[in-house]
C-alpha positions in Angstrom: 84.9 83.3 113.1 87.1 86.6 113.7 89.3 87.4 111.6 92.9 89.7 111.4 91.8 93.5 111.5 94.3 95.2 109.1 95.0 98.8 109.4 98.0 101.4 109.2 100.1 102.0 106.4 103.5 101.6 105.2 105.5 102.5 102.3 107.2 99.9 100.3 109.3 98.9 97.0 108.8 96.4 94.7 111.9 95.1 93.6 112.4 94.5 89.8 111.7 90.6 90.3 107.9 91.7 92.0 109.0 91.0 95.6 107.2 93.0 98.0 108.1 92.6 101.9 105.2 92.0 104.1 105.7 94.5 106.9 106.6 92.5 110.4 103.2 93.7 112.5 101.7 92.7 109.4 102.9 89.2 109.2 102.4 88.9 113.4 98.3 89.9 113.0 98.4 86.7 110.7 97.3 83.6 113.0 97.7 80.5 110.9 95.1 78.3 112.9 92.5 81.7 112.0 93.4 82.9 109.0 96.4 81.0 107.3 99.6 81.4 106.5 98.9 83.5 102.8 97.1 85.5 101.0 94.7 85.7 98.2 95.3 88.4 95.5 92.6 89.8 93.3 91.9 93.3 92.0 89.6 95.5 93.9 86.8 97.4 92.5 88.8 100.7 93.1 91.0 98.9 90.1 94.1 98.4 93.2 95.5 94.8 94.6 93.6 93.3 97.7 95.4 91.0 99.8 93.0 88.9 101.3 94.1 86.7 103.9 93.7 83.0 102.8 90.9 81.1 105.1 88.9 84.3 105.2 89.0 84.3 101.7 87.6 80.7 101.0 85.5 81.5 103.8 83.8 84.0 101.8 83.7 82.0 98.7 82.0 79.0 100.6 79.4 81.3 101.7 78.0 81.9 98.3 75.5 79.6 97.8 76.5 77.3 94.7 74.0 76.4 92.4 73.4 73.8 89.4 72.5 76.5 86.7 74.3 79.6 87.9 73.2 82.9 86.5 75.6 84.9 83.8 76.3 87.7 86.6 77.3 84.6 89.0 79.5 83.3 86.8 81.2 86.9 85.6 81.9 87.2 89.5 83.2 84.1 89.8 85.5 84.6 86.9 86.4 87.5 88.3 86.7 86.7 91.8 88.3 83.3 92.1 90.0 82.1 88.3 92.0 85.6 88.5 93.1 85.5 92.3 96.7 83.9 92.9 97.2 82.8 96.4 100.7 84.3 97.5 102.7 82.7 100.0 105.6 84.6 102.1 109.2 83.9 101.6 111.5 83.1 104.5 112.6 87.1 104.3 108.5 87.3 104.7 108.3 88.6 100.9 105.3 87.7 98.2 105.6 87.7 94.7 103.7 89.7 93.1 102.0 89.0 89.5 103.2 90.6 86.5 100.1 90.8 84.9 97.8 92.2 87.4 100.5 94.5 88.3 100.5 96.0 85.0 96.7 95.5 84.7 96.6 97.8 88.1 99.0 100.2 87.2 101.1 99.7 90.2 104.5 100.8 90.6 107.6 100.0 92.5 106.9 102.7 95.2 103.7 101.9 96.8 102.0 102.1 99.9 100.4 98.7 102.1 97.4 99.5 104.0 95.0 98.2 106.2 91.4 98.3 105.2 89.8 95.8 107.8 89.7 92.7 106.4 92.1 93.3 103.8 94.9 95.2 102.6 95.7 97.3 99.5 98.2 98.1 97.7 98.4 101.1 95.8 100.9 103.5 93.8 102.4 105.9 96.6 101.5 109.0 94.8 98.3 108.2 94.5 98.0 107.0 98.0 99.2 110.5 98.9 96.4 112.3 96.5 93.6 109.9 98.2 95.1 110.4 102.1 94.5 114.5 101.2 90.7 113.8 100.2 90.1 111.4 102.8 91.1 113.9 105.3 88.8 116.9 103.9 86.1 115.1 103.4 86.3 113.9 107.3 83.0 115.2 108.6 80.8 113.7 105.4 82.6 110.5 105.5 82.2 110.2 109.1 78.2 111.1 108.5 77.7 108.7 105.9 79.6 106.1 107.6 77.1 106.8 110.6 74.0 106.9 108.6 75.2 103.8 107.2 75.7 102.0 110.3 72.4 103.2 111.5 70.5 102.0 108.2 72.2 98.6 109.1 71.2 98.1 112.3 67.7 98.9 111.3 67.0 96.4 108.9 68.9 93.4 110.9 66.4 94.7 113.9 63.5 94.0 111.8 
C-alpha cells in the first residue's frame, strides 16, 4: 500500500502550550482512507521527534511478527517503539500538541524546523537543522555514492 511521501522543510514555533501547526501541503499529502487522519510520535534514533503518519505506523507494527515468548531485544523495541509513541491528532487550526516529556527528552526548542524524510517527518531544533543542512550539502558527492552503492547492494540480494 503507498503511502504519503514527505519532503521539504519549514520553519516553525512551538508555542508555550506545545502547539505546533502542521504546515497546509503537509496536512493535504495526508489521505485519511491511506494513511489517517494523525500521527504517531516517537523519538528517532538521531535522538529528534518522528511523525509517523498513523495507518503507516500500525502498518509497520503489524508486520512484526508477534510471538508467544518474545526475545529481550523484541521486547526493548517494543518498549521503545510503541508504549512511548503518542498518537497526535490535528486541531481545527491543523495544530498537534506536542509532549512535554519527549520534548525535553529531545531537546527541542520553540524554533524548529519540520521536514520531510520520506515516510516521515522530523522535527528538529532550527539551529541544528541549519548545522546539518551545511554538512548534508558538503558531503553531496559521498552521500550520493553511498546512497547508490546502497541501492545497488539492495537490488542484488532481492535478485537472488
Amino acid at each position: 500500500m503507498q503511502h504519503a511521501v514527505f519532503h521539504g522543510q519549514h520553519s516553525l514555533s512551538i508555542d508555550s502550550k506545545n502547539r505546533m501547526l502542521l504546515p497546509a501541503d503537509v496536512r493535504r499529502l495526508m489521505q485519511p482512507d491511506r494513511d489517517g487522519t494523525a500521527f504517531f510520535v516517537v523519538t528517532g534514533d538521531n535522538q529528534k521527534l518522528w511523525l509517523y503518519p498513523e495507518k503507516l505506523y500500525e502498518a509497520m507494527g503489524a508486520e512484526i511478527p508477534r510471538e508467544l515468548a518474545p526475545s529481550d531485544e523484541q521486547l526493548e523495541f517494543d518498549h521503545l517503539h510503541y508504549a512511548l509513541a503518542e498518537k497526535l491528532e490535528w486541531d481545527q487550526q491543523g495544530r498537534i500538541l506536542l509532549p512535554s516529556e519527549e520534548m525535553k527528552e529531545t531537546g527541542t526548542s520553540r524554533d524548529v524546523v519540520l521536514f520531510g524524510s520520506r515516510d516521515h517527518l522530523e522535527i528538529w531544533n532550527r539551529t541544528d537543522w541549519e548545522e546539518h543542512r551545511k554538512s548534508l550539502r558538503a558531503r553531496r558527492k559521498e552521500i550520493s555514492l553511498r546512497g547508490k552503492q546502497h541501492r545497488s547492494a539492495q537490488g542484488n540480494i532481492q535478485g537472488s
